[in-house]
C-alpha positions as CSV (number, residue, x, y, z in Angstrom):
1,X,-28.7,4.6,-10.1
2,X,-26.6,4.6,-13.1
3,X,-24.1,1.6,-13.8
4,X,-20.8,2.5,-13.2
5,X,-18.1,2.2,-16.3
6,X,-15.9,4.8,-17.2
7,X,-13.0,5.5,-15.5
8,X,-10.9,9.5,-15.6
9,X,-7.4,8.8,-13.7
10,X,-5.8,12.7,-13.1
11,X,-2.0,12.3,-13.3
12,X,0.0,9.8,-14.5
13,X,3.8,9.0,-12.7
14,X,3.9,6.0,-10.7
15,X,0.7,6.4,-8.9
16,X,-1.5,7.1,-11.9
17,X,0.1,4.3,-14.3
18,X,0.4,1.5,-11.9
19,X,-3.4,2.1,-10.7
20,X,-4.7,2.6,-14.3
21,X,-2.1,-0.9,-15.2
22,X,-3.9,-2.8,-12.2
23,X,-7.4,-1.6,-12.9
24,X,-7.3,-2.3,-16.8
25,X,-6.4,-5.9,-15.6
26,X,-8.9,-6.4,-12.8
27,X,-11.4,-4.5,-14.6
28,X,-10.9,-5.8,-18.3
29,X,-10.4,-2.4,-19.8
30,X,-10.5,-2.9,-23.5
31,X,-12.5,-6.2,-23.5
32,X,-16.5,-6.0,-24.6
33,X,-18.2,-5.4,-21.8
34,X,-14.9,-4.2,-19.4
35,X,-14.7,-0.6,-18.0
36,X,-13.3,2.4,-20.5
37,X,-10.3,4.0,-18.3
38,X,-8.5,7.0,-19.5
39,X,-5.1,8.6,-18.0
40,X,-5.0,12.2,-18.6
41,X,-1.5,13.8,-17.7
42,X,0.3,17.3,-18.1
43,X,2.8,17.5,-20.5
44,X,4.3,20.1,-18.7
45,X,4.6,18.3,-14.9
46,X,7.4,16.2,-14.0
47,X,7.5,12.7,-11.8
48,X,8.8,13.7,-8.2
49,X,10.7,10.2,-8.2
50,X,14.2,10.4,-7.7
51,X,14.7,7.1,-8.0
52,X,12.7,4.7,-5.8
53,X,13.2,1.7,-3.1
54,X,9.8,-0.5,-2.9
55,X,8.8,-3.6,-0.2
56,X,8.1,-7.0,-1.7
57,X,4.5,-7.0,-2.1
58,X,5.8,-5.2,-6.1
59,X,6.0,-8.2,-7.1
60,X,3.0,-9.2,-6.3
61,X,1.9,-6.5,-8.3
62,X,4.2,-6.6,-11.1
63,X,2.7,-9.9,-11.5
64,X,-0.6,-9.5,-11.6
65,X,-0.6,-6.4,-14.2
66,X,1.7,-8.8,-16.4
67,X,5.0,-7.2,-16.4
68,X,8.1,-9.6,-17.2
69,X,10.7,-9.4,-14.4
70,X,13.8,-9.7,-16.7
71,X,11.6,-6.2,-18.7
72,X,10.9,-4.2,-15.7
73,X,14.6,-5.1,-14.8
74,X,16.1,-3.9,-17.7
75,X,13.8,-0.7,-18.6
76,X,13.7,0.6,-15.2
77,X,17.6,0.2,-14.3
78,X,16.1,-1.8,-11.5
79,X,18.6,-3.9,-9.0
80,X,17.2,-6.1,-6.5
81,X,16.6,-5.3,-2.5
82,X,16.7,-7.2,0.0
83,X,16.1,-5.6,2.9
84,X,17.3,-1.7,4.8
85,X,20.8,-1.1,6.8
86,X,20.3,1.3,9.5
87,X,23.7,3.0,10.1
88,X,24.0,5.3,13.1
89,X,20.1,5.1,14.3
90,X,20.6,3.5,18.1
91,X,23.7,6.1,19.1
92,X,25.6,8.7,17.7
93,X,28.9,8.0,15.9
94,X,31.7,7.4,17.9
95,X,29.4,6.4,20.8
96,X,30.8,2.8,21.8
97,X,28.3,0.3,20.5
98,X,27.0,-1.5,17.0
99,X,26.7,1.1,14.7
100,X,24.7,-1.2,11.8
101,X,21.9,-3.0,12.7
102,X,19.6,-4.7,9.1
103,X,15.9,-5.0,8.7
104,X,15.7,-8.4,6.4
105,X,12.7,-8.6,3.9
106,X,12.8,-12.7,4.6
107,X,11.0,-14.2,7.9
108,X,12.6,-15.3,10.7
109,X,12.9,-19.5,10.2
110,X,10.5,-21.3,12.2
111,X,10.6,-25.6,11.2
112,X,7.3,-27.1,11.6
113,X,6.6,-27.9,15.3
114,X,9.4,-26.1,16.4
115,X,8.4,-22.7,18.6
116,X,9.6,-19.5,17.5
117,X,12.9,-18.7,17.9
118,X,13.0,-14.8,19.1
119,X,12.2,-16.0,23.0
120,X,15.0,-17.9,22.6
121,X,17.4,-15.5,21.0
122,X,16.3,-12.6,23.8
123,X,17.5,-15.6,25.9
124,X,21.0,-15.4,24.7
125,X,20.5,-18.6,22.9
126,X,22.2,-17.2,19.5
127,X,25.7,-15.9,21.6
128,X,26.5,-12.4,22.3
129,X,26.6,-10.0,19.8
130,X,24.6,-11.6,17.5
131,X,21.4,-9.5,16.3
132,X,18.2,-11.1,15.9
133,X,18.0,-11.1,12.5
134,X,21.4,-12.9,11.6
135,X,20.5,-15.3,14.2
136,X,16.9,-15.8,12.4
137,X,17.8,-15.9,8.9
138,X,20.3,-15.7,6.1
139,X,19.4,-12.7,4.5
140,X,21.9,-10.1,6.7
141,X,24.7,-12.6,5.5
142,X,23.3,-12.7,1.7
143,X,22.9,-9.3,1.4
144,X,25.7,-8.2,3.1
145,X,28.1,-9.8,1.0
146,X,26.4,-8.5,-2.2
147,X,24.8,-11.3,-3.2
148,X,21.5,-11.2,-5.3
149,X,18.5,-13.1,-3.6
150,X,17.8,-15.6,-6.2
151,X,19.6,-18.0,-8.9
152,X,19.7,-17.4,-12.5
153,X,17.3,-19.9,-13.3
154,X,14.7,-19.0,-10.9
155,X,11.1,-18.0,-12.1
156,X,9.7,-14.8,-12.3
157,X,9.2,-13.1,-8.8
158,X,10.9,-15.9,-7.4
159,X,13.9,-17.1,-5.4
160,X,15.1,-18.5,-2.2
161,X,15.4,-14.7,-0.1
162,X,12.8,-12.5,-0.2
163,X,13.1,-9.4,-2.0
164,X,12.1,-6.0,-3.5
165,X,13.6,-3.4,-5.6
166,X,15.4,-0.2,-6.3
167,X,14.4,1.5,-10.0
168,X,14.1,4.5,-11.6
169,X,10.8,6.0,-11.3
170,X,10.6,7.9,-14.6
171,X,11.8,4.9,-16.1
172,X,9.1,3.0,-14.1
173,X,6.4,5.1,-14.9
174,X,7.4,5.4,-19.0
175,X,6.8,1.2,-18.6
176,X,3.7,1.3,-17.0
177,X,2.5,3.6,-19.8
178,X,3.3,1.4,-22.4
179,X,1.7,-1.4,-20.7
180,X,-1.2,0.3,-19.7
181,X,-1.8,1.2,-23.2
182,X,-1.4,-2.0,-24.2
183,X,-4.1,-3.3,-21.7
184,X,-6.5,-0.9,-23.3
185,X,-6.1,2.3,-20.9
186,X,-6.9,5.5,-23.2
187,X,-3.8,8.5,-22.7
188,X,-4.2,11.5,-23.1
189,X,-2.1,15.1,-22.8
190,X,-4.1,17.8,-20.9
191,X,-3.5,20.4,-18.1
192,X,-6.6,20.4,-16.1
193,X,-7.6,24.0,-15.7
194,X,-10.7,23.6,-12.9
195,X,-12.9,20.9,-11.8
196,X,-16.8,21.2,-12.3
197,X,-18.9,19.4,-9.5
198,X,-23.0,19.1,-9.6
199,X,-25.7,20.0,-7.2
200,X,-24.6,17.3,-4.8
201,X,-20.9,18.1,-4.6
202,X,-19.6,15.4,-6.9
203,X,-17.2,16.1,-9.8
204,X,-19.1,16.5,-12.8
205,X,-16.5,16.9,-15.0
206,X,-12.2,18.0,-15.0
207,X,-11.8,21.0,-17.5
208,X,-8.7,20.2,-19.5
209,X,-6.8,23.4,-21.8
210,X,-6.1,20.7,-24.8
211,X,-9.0,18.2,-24.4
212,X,-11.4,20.4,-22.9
213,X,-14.3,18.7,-20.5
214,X,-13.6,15.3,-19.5
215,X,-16.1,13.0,-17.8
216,X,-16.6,10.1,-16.4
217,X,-18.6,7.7,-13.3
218,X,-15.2,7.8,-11.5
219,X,-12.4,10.3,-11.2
220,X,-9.2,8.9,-9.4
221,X,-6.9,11.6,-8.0
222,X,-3.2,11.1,-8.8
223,X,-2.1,14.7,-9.2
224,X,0.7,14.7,-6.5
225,X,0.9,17.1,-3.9
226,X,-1.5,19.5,-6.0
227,X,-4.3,17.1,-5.0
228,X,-6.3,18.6,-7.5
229,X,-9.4,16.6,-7.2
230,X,-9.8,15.2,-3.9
231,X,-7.7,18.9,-1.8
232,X,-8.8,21.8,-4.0
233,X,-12.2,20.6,-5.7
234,X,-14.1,18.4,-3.1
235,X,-12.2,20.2,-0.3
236,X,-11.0,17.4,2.0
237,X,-8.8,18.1,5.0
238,X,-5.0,17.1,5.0
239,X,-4.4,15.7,8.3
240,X,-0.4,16.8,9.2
241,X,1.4,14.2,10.9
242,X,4.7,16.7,11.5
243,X,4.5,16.8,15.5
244,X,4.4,13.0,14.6
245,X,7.5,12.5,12.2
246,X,9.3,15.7,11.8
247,X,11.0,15.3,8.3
248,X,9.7,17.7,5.6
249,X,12.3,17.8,3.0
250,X,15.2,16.3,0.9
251,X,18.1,17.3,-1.1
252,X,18.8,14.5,-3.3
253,X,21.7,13.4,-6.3
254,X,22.4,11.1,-8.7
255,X,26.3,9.5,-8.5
256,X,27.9,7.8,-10.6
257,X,29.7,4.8,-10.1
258,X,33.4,5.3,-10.6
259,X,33.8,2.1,-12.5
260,X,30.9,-0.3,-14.8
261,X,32.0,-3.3,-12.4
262,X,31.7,-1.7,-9.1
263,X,29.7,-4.5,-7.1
264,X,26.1,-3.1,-6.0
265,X,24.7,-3.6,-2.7
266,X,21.1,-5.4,-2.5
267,X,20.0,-3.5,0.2
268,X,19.0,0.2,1.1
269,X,21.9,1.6,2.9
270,X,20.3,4.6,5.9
271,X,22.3,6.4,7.5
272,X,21.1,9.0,10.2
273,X,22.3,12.2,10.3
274,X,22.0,15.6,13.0
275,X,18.4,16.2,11.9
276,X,17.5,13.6,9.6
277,X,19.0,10.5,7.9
278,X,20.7,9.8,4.2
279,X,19.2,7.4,1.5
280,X,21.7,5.3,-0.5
281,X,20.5,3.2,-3.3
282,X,22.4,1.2,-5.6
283,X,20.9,1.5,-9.7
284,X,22.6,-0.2,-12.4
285,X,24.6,2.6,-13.5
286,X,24.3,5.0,-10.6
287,X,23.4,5.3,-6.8
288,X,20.9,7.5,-5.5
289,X,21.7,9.2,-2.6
290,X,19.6,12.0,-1.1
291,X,19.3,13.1,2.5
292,X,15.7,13.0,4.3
293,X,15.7,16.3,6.7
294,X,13.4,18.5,9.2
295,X,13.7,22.1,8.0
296,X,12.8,23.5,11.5
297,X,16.2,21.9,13.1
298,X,18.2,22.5,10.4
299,X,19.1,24.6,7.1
300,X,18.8,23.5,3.3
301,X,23.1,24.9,3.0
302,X,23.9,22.8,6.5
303,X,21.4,19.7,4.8
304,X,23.2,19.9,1.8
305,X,26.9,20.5,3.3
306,X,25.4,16.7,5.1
307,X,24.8,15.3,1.9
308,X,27.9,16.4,0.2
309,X,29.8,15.3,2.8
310,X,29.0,11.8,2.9
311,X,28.9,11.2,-0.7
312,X,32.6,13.0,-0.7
313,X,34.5,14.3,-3.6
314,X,32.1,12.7,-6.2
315,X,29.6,15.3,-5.1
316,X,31.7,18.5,-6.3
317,X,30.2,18.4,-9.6
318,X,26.7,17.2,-8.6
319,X,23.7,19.7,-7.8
320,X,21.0,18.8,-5.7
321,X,17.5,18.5,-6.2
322,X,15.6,20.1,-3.2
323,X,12.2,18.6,-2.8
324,X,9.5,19.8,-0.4
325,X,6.5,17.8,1.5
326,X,4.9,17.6,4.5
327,X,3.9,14.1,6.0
328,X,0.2,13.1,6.7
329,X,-2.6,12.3,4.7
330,X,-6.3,13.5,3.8
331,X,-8.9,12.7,6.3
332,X,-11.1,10.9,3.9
333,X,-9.8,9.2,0.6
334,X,-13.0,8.4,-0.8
335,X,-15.8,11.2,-1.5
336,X,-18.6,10.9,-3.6
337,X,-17.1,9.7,-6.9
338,X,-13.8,11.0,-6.2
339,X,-10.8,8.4,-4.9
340,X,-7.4,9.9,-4.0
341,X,-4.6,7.4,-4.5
342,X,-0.6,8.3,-4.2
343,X,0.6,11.7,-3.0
344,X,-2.7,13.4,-3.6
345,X,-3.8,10.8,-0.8
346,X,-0.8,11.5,1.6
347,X,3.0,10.7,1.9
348,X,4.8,9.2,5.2
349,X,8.4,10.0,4.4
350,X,10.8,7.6,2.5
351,X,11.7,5.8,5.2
352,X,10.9,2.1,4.6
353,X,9.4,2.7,1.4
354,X,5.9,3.0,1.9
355,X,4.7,5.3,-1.1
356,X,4.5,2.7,-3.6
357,X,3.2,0.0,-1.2
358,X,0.1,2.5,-0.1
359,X,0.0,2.9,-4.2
360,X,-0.4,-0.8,-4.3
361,X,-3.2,-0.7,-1.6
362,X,-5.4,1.9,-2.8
363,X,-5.4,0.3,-6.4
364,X,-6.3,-3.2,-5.3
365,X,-9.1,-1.9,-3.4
366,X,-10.8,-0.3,-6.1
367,X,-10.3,-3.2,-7.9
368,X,-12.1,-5.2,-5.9
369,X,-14.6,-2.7,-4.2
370,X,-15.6,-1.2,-7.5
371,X,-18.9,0.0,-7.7
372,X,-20.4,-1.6,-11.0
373,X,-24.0,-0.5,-9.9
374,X,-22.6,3.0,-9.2
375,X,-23.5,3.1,-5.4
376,X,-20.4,4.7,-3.9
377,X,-21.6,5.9,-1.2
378,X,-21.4,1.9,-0.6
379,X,-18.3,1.2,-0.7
380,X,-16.3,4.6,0.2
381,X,-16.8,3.9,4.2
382,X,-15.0,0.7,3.8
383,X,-12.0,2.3,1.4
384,X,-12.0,5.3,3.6
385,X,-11.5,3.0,7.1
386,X,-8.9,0.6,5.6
387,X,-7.0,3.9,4.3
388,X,-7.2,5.2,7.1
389,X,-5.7,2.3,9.4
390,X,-3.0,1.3,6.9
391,X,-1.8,4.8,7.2
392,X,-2.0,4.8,11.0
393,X,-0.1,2.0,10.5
394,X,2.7,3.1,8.8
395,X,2.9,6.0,10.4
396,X,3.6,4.0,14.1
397,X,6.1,1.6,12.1
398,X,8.1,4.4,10.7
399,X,8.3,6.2,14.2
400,X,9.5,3.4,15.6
401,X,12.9,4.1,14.1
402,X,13.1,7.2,16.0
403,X,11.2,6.8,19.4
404,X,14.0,4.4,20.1
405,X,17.0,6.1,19.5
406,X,19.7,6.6,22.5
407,X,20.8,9.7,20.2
408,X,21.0,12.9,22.2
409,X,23.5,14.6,20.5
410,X,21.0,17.0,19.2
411,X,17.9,18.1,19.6
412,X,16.1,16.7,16.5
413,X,16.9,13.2,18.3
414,X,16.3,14.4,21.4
415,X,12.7,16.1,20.4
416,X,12.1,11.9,18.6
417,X,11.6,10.0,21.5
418,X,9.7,12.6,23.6
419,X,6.7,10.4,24.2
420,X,4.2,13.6,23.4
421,X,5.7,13.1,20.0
422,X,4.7,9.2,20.0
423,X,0.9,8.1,19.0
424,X,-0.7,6.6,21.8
425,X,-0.9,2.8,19.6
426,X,2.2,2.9,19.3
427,X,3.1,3.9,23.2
428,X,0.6,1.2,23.6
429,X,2.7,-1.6,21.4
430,X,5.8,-0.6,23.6
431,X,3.9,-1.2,27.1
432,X,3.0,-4.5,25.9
433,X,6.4,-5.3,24.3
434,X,8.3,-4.8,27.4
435,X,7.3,-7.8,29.0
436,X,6.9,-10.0,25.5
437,X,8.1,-9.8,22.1
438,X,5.6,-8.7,19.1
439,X,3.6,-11.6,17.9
440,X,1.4,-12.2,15.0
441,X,-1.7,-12.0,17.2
442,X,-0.8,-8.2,17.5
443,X,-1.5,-7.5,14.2
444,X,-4.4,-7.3,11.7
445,X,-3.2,-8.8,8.2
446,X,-5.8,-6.7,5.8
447,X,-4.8,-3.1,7.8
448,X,-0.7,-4.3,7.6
449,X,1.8,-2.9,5.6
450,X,4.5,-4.7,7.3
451,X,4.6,-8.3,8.7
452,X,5.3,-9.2,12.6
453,X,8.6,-9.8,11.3
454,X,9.7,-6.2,10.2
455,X,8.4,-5.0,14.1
456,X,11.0,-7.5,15.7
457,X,13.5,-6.8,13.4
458,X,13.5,-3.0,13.7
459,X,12.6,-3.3,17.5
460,X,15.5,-5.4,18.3
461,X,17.7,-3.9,16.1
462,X,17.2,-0.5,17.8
463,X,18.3,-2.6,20.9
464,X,14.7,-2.6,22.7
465,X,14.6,-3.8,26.2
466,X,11.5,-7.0,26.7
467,X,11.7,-8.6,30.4
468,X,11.1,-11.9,29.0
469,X,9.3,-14.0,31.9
470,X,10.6,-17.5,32.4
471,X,7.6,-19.5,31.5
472,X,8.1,-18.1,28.1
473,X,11.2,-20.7,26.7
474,X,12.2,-24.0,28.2
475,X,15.6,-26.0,28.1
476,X,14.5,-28.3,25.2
477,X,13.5,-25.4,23.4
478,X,16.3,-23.6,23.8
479,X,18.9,-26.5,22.7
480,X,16.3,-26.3,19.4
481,X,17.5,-23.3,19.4
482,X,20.6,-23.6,19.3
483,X,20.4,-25.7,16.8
484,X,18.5,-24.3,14.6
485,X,20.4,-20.4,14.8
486,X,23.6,-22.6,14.6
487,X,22.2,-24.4,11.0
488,X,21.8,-21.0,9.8
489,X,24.5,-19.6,9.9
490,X,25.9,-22.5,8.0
491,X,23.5,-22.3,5.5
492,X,24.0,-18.4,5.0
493,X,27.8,-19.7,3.8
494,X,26.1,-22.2,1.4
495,X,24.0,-19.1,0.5
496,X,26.7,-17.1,-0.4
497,X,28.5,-19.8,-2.6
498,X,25.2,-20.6,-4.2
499,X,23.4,-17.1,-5.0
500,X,25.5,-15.1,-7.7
501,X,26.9,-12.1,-7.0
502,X,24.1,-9.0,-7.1
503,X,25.7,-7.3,-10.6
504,X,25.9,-10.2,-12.3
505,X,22.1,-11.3,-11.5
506,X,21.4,-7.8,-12.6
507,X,23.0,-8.2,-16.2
508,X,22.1,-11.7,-16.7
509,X,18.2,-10.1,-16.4
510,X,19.4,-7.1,-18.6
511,X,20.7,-10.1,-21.6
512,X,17.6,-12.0,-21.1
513,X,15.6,-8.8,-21.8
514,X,16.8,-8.2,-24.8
515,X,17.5,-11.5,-26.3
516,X,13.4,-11.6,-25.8
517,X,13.2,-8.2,-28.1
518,X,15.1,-9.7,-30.6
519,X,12.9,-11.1,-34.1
């Protein structure tokens, strides 16, 4: 069996850099002895990203490729995020009710000894009118107030709240070029024109119109929607998840703020709509705003009459960009010595940013399931079944949103919480959670995208119903309790005098990136 060490990544974008970036590092592209990778990419295909929200584990990954904070900050118009508000999702507007409820990226405080404190707050133990996560942590109060999640002189990927970001992606993926380069990663222009596979079905080479044949031990698929590798050479299934999550396109815009000091939020902002649900996202010299829709219960004119009329007058002289997808994923990710990795794997709609973090997923796993003896056959059933649950997931997480809705002002909402439309793990969470909260012993780290945490948040939030038995709290517990919720909300005013405000973190990273550029 031949050793294994030459890598061909199809497509570029976010997918293909930030793989090729994370692979040149784990594998030590460009060192003697480390594994040639080269990034081939049409010069004549643009990035889908329309700007993009992430989940904290970027930095993570930011980190371990190499990439400065106060660079990626500055190059990528990034602002800080720290968490989603969900406007609208639990009842129509007008309906009497909250309207807002916020999915924190920070845990739920727990002191050392002390028991958790969501028994207690489903107990009333945090006053009425108080949702879980404002009685739980700061972060509602932080973010709501525009506040940035760290302090100026925090380290890199560091500071008291938890946190992701927003950026631009083309911005994004021009940086993770340059770095890739930098780590040794070979880029080159071509348009790949067919793929060549041997007697046994695996690729033998990618036919290029500039370079002409290109081979390699491994070919990593990050061609987009085309999937032109892992869909229309090797001929794996898509597995469609639309009787599952019904969204399948989105009109989206770029607006400007109307002044350079307008304060920025450091949060997502979603907003449901009639048949779907608006993004808003915050840049450094823009928002992004686009709105998520399902094309069978509504029109692209009606979507985009939506869109306009939430953005209001600053739209008029905005024209959308209509993009078109359809969520699921391929049955397999890994075949032969072909590997699948961003949209050429699958999508599961924007909602709680999940495209980059399944990025993030499939690249660490090559990393560190690479097959240096060449044996894939090893290693694919592994990287196929730990796809393959992450996605599952996702997919239950994201519905979640929707199953719970009170909505029935029309029939998009309506069709959302019919349970035919729900998977059975996830009917199977909700049996369970009626008579307890979600816990950690739930959940299986290695398959989890998001934390026990992000469950209670978005299950309470949507104003889920647990029969909490008795046995569950007890009255020292709850004065703890008490306590505890009681010293957070004091702390979240501390917070709020202590964090700067979100801009101004923004430009002080901005400064600091270019005073480092300077001789």
């Amino acid at each position: 069996m031949q050793a294994m060490n030459n890598i061909l990544i199809v497509g570029g974008g976010t997918a293909g850099w930030l793989t090729a970036a994370f692979l040149a590092r784990t594998l030590g592209a460009g060192t003697p002895g480390g594994v040639r990778i080269t990034l081939v990419e049409s010069a004549d295909i643009g990035i889908v990203g329309v700007g993009e929200g992430t989940f904290p584990s970027i930095r993570g990954t930011l980190a371990a490729i190499g990439i400065d904070e106060a660079r990626f900050i500055h190059d990528c118009h990034a602002t800080f995020k720290q968490g989603i508000r969900f406007t609208d999702w639990v009842r129509a507007p007008g309906t009497p009710g909250q309207r807002h409820y916020f999915h924190p990226f920070s845990q739920p405080s727990q002191r050392q000894g002390s028991a958790e404190l969501l028994p207690y707050w489903l107990r009333g133990a945090a006053g009425a009118g108080v949702s879980f996560a404002a009685a739980a942590t700061m972060q509602e109060q932080v973010a709501g107030a525009a506040r940035g999640p760290k302090r100026y002189a925090d380290g890199d990927y560091l500071g008291p709240m938890n946190y992701a970001y927003h950026f631009d992606a083309g911005r994004f993926a021009t940086l993770l070029a340059e770095h890739g380069r930098a780590l040794g990663v070979a880029h080159l222009f071509g348009t790949v024109e067919r793929v060549e596979l041997d007697d046994d079905g695996a690729i033998a080479a990618v036919h290029t119109r500039e370079q002409g044949a290109l081979r390699a031990d491994l070919y990593i698929d990050c061609s987009g929607f085309r999937a032109a590798l892992i869909g229309q050479a090797m001929g794996v299934p898509f597995k469609s998840l639309k009787d599952v999550l019904f969204v399948d396109r989105a009109l989206a815009m770029q607006v400007p703020y109307p002044a350079n000091d307008t304060p920025i939020p450091s949060l997502t902002i979603s907003s449901a709509q009639e048949a779907g649900w608006i993004w808003d996202i915050g840049l450094q010299q823009r928002r992004g705003v686009g709105h998520v829709y399902a094309s069978r219960y509504t029109d692209d004119a009606r979507a985009e009459q939506v869109l306009r009329d939430y953005i209001g007058p600053a739209s008029d002289a905005l024209t959308p960009r209509l993009l078109k997808f359809e969520v699921g994923h391929r049955e397999l990710h890994w075949v032969k010595n072909c590997v699948a990795v961003g949209l050429s794997g699958g999508f599961i709609e924007p909602l709680e940013s999940s495209g980059i973090g399944l990025i993030e997923t499939a690249a660490y796993l090559i990393g560190y399931l690479f097959p240096f003896n060449g044996d894939c056959a090893a290693v694919a059933p592994l990287f196929n079944q730990l796809m393959r649950e992450r996605y599952a997931r996702v997919v239950d997480f994201v519905k979640l949103h929707y199953c719970l809705s009170q909505r029935t002002d029309t029939r998009f909402w309506v069709d959302n919480t019919d349970p035919a439309s729900i998977p059975a793990t996830l009917r199977a969470k909700l049996a369970m959670w009626r008579a307890r909260p979600p816990h950690r012993l739930d959940f299986i780290t290695d398959l989890e995208m998001y934390p026990p945490s992000s469950w209670q948040y978005v299950l309470y939030g949507m104003e889920f119903a647990t029969d909490l038995h008795p046995s569950a709290t007890n009255e020292a517990g709850l004065a703890a309790a008490r306590q505890e919720m009681r010293t957070i909300a004091l702390m979240a005013q501390r917070a709020q005098a202590d964090l700067p405000p979100h801009r101004a973190l923004v430009e002080h990273f901005c400064r600091k990136a270019t005073k480092s550029c300077l001789p």
